[in-house]
C-alpha positions as CSV (number, residue, x, y, z in Angstrom):
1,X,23.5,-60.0,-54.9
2,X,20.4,-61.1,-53.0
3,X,20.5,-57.9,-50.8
4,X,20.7,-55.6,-53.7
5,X,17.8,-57.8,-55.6
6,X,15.9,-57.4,-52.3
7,X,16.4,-53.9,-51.8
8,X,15.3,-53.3,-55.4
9,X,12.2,-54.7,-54.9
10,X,11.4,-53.8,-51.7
11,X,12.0,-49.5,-52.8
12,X,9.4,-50.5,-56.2
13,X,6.8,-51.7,-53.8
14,X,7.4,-48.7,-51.1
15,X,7.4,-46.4,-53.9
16,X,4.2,-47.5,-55.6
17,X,3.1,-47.7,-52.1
18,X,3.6,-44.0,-51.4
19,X,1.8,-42.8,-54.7
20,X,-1.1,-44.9,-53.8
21,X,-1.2,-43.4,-50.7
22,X,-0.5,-40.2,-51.9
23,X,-3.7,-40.2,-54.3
24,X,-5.4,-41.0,-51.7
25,X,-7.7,-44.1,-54.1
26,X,-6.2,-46.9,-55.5
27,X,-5.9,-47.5,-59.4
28,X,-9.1,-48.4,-61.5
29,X,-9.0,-52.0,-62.8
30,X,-12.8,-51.6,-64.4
31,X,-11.4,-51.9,-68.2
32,X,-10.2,-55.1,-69.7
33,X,-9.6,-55.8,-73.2
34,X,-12.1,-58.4,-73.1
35,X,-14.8,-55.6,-73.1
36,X,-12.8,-54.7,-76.5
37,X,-12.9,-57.9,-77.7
38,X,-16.9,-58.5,-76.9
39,X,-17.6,-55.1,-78.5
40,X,-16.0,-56.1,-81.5
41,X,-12.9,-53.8,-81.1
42,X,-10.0,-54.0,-83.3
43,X,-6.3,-52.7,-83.4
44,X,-7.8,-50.6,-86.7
45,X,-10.0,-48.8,-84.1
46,X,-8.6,-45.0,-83.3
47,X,-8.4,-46.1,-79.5
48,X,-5.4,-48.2,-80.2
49,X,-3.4,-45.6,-82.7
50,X,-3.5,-43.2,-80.0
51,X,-6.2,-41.1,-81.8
52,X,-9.8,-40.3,-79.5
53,X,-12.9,-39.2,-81.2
């Protein structure tokens, strides 16, 4: 059981490993919904229904 939970995370991390790589850049991080929340952001806002202006 603790091979097969090894091995499970071991391929998730190789795998996420090889996209990165495979991009060639790593993923941005720059948003954070604490820029929504000091702009004043809500869920009624079109950005969280899915909707963009």
């Amino acid at each position: 059981m603790v091979y097969l939970f090894l091995g499970v995370v071991v391929g998730a991390l190789g795998v996420s490993i090889c996209k990165v790589m495979r991009k060639g850049r790593l993923l941005s991080n720059r948003y954070t919904p604490f820029d929504d929340i000091m702009k004043g952001k809500s869920e009624k806002d079109s950005r969280f229904r899915g909707k963009h202006k």
